[in-house]
C-alpha positions in Angstrom: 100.8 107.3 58.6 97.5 109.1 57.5 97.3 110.3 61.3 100.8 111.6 61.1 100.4 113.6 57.6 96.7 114.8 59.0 99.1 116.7 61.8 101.6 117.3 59.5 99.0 119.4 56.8 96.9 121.2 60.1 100.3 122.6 61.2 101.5 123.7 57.5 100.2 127.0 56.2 97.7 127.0 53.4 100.1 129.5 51.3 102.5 127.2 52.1 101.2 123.7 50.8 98.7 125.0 48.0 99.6 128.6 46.8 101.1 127.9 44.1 98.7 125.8 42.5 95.6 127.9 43.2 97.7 130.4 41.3 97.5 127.8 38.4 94.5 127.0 38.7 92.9 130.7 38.5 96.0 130.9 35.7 94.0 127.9 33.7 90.9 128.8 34.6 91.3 132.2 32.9 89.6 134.1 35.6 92.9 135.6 37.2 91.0 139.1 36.8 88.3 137.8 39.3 90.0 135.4 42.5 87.1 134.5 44.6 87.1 136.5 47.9 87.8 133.2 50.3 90.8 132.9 52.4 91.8 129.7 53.7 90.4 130.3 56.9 87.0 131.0 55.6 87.5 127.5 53.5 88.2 125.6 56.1 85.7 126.6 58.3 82.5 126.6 55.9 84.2 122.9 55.0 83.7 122.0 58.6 81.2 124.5 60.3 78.9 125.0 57.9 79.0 121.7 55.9 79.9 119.6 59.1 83.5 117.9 56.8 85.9 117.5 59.9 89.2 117.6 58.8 88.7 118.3 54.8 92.7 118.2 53.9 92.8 114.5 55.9 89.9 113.3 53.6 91.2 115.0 50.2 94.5 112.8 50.8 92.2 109.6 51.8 89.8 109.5 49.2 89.2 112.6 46.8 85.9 111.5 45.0 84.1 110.6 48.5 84.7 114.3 49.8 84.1 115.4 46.5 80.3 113.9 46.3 79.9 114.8 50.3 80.6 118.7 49.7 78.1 118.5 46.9 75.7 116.4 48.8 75.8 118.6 51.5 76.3 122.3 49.6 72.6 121.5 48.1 70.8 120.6 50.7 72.6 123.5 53.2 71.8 126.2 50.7 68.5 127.0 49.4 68.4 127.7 45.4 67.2 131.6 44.9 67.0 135.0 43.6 67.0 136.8 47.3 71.0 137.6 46.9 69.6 140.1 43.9 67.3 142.4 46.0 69.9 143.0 48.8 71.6 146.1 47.4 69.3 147.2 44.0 71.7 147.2 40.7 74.5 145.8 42.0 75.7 142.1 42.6 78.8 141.0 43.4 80.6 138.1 44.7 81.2 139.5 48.2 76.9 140.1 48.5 76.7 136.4 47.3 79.0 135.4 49.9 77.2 136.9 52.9 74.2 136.1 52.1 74.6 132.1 51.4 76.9 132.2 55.1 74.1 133.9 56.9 70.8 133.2 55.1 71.7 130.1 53.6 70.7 131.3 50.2 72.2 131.3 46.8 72.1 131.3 43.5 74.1 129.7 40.9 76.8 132.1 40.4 77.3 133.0 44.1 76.7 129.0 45.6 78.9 127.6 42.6 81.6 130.4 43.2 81.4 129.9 46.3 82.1 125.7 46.4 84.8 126.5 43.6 86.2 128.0 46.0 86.3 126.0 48.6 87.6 122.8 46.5 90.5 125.1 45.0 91.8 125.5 48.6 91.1 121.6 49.8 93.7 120.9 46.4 91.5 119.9 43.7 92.1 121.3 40.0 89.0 123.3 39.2 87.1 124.8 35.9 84.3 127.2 36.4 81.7 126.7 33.4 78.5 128.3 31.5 74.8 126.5 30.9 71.7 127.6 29.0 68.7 126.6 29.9 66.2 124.8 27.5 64.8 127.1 25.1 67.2 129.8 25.8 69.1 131.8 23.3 72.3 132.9 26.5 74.1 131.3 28.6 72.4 132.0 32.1 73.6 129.4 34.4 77.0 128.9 36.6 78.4 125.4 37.1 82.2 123.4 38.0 84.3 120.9 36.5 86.7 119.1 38.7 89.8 117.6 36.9 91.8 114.5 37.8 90.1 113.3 41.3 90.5 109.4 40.5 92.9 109.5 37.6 94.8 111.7 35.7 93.0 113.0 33.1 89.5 112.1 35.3 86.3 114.7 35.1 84.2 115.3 37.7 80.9 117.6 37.3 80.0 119.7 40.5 76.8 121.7 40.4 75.6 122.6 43.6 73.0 125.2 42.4 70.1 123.9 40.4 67.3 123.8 40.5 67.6 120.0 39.1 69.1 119.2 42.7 72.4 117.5 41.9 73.7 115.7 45.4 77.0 114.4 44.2 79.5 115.1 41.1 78.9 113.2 37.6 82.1 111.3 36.4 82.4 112.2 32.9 84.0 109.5 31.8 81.3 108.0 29.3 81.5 107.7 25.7 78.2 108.8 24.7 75.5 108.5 27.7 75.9 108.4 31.6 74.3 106.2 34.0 71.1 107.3 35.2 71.0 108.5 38.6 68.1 109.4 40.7 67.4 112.6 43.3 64.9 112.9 46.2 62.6 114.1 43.2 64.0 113.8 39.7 65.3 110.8 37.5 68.3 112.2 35.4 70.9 111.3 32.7 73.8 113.1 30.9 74.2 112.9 27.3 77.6 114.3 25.5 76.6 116.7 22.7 78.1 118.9 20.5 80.7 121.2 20.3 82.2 119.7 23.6 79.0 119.7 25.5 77.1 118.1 28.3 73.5 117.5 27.7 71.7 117.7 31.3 68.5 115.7 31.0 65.5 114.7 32.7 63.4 111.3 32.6 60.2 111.5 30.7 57.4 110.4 33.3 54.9 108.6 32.1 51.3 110.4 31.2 53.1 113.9 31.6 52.5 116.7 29.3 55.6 118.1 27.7 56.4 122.1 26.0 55.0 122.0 22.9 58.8 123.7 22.4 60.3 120.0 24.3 63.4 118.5 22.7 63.3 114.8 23.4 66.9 112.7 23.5 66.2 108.9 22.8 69.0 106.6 24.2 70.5 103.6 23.6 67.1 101.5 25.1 64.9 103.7 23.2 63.8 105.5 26.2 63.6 109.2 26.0 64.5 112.0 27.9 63.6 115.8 28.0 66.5 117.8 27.7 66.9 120.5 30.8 70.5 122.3 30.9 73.3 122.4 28.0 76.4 122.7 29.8 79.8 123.7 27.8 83.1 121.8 28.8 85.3 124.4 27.6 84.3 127.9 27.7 87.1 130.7 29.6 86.2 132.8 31.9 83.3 131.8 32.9 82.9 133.8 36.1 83.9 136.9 34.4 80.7 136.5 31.8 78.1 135.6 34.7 79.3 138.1 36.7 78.9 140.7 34.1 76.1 139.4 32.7 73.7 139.3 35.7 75.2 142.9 36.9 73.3 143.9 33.5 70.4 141.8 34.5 69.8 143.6 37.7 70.6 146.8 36.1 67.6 146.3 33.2 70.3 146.8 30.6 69.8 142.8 29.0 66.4 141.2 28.2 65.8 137.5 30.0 63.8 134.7 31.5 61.3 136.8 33.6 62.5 133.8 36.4 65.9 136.0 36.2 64.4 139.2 37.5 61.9 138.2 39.5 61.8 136.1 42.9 62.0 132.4 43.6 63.1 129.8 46.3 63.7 126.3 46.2 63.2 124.4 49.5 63.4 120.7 49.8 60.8 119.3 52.7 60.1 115.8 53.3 61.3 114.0 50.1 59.3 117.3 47.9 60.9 120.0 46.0 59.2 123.4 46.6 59.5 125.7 44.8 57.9 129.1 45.1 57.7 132.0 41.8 56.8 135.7 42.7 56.5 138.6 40.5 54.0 141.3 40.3 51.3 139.4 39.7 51.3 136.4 41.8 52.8 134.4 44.3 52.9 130.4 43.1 53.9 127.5 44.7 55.0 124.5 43.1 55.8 121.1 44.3 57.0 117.9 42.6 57.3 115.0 44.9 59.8 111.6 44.0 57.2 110.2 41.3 57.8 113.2 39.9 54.0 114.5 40.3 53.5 118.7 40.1 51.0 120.5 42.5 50.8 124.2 42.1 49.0 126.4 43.6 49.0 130.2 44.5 49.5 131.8 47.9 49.2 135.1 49.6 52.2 137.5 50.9 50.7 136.5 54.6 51.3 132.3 53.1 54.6 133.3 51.9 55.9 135.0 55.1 54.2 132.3 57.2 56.3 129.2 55.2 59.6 130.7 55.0 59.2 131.7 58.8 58.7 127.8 59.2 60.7 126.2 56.8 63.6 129.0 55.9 64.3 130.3 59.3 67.8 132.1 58.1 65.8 133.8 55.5 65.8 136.9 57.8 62.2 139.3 57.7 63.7 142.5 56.7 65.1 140.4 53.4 62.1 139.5 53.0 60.3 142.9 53.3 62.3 144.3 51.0 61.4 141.5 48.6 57.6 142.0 48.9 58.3 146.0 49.0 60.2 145.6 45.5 57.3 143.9 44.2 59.4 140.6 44.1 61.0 142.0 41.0 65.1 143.1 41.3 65.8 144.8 38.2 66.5 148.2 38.1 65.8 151.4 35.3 
């Protein structure tokens, strides 16, 4: 039977089995002023090309949440977390950039890799929420993320973030009271506490002997054992896409104040169990890395170190991007 409706949903047109509820769900979403540019085509064949997903619509009818955690699984370690889509045109950012760049470079950063695998899931037949974060310490919402409604039940949430630099590998059932499970990354320990004002309280383990912000807000849970809060994600905010779209346009156009992390360079690359991640402005080129015990060593490189690794570990990240990184002074914001 699941062979015969896999033939059956191949030979049925994508307008014909799903238009009218990705018209409800950009209708829901609030962002019917800003469809993503994807056809059904393009879905499809990022799904199985790019991500290696044979046969996406077979598996959404099998089992939802499995696909679900495989296309985030796979979206974070496919795409490399960074700034580079900012420096390809100077003042201007826009999803069609975004989209070109994570395809052919394999880099992204929230708003374009979150768009993006929105996207995607809206044409497979999930029921989809584009949502806003702010970063700890923050005073604006800065950060791009998904909720997916009613994959096991009716009713069900799903959190899909597959652009962080927190590495999130599969999507967070947000079906607890008060605190989630804890899960654990290739480099990070991590619980979700529910907050206020309908909100999601992305946190990190506190390791043992490490040195916190003196500016650190500490959650304590149910054991006692604390954890430093990272993200503040909120559950029900509309149009998301149309504020970070607008909002990082200003960024890259100098007309908002931020995080100097906004407006200058970084990449995330995950090698060998690590997370690297490397921070360039004006004034210096760093590399960071945190390993699975959650140990940071940082040190600073040269522009001939920074072309040399991402010629051997970023191969898509093509030179003349890079170039015109180093040429901007690793800093994308316009006058």
């Amino acid at each position: 039977m699941m062979r015969n409706l896999c033939r059956f949903v191949r030979r049925k047109p994508i307008e014909t089995l799903f238009s009218g509820i990705v018209r409800y769900f950009h209708q829901y979403e609030g962002t019917a002023r800003m469809p993503y540019p994807l056809t059904k085509d393009e879905a499809y064949f990022i799904t199985e090309t790019f991500l290696g997903i044979p046969r996406p619509l077979c598996l959404f009818q099998k089992n939802p949440e499995e696909l679900l955690n495989e296309i985030a699984d796979r979206m974070q370690y496919r795409v490399h977390f960074s700034t580079a889509p900012s420096f390809v045109i100077p003042g201007v950012l826009n999803d069609n950039i975004g989209k070109e760049i994570l395809l052919e470079k394999k880099l992204g950063t929230c708003i374009s890799t979150n768009s993006i695998t929105k996207a995607i899931l809206d044409h497979i037949g999930y029921r989809t929420m584009a949502i806003l974060g702010r970063e700890r310490g923050s005073t604006f919402d800065s950060h791009l993320s998904n909720i997916v409604y009613d994959v096991t039940h009716p009713g069900s949430q799903h959190l899909v973030d597959t652009a962080s630099t927190y590495f999130l590998t599969r999507a967070i059932p947000l079906n607890f009271t008060s605190e989630s499970p804890i899960y654990h990354s290739t480099t990070m320990t991590y619980r979700f506490f529910k907050g206020e004002k309908k909100s999601l309280v992305w946190c990190r383990r506190v390791s043992r002997g490490r040195t916190l912000p003196a500016e650190a807000e500490l959650i304590t849970d149910s054991s006692g054992e604390q954890w430093f809060r990272l993200l503040t994600i909120w559950l029900e905010k509309p149009n998301a896409r149309v504020y970070m779209n607008d909002f990082m346009n200003k960024v890259v156009r100098g007309q908002v104040t931020t995080d100097p992390a906004l407006r200058c360079f970084f990449l995330d690359v995950h090698l060998d169990g690590k997370m690297v991640r490397i921070l360039a402005d004006d004034k210096a080129i760093t590399m960071k890395t945190r390993d699975s015990n959650g140990t940071v060593r940082e040190r600073t490189m040269t522009e001939e170190d920074l072309r040399s690794f991402i010629e051997r570990n970023v191969p898509s990240f093509s030179q003349s991007l890079l170039e015109k990184i180093i040429d901007a002074k690793f800093c994308h914001v316009t006058p």
